[in-house]
C-alpha positions, 0 to 999 in steps of 0.5 A, spaced: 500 500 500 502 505 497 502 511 503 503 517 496 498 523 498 497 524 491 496 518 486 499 517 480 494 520 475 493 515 469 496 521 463 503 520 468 504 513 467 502 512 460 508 518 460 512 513 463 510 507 459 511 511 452 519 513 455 520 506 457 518 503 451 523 508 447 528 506 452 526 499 450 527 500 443 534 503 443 537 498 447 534 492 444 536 495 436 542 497 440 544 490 443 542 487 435 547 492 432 552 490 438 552 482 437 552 484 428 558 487 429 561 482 433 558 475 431 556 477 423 558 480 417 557 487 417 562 492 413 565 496 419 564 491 425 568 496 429 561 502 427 557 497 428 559 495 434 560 503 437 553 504 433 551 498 439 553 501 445 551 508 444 544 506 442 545 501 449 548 508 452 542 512 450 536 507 451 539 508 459 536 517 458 528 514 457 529 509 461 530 512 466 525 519 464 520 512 465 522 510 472 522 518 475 515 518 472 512 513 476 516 516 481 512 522 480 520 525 480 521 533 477 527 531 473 524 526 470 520 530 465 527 534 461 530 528 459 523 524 456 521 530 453 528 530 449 528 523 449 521 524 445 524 530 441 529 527 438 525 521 436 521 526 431 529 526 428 529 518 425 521 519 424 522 526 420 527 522 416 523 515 416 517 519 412 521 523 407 523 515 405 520 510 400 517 504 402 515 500 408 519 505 412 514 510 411 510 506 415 515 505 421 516 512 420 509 514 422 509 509 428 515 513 431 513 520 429 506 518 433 510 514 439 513 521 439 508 527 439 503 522 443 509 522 449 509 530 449 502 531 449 502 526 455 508 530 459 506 537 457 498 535 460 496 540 466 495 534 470 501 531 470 505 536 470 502 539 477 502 531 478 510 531 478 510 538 482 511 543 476 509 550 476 506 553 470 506 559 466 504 565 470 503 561 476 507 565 483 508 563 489 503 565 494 
């Protein structure tokens, strides 16, 4: 049982599930691109290697952002909504491609936008104890 005195609105854990699942697939394309590099046949296995441990080292940012969200952590709002920025980068690149990637382009741009507008929402940032603009102290 949880002694909270402010429960976790449902827009903050959806925000938290977003994050993880960004951080979910960076470390998993990362581990992907780690084991290519080392066991198959790519044409640079040293970037492919690097390739690896930076997307390891960057799916650590959202999963992190996720488990200060659901423990309705101020900080934890910066780095997700980074995280959410920089993913309309790939997806931004994805639609201007040809193919199935354009589906795949579409699905990264709304995991993106759908993260922001989680944490941009006034329920959660007065969950996570953000004031907001135009606000003083009494």
């Amino acid at each position: 049982m949880s002694t909270d005195p402010t429960p976790r609105p449902a827009r903050l854990t959806a925000a938290a599930a977003v994050s993880g699942l960004e951080g979910l697939a960076l470390v998993g394309y990362g581990v992907y691109m780690l084991v290519m590099g080392l066991l198959g046949t790519p044409e640079s296995p040293t970037q492919a290697e690097m390739g690896g441990l930076t997307l390891i080292a960057l799916g650590a940012l959202p999963l992190a952002a996720a488990r200060g969200l659901l423990g309705q952590r101020s900080w934890s709002r910066g780095p997700a909504m980074i995280t959410h920025l920089m993913a309309l980068i790939p997806a931004w690149t994805l639609l201007r491609s040809s193919g199935g990637l354009i589906p795949l382009g579409m699905v990264v741009a709304a995991v993106a936008v759908t993260g922001l507008v989680l944490l941009v929402n006034p329920t959660t940032t007065q969950a996570l104890g953000i004031r907001g603009p135009g606000t003083r102290d009494a």
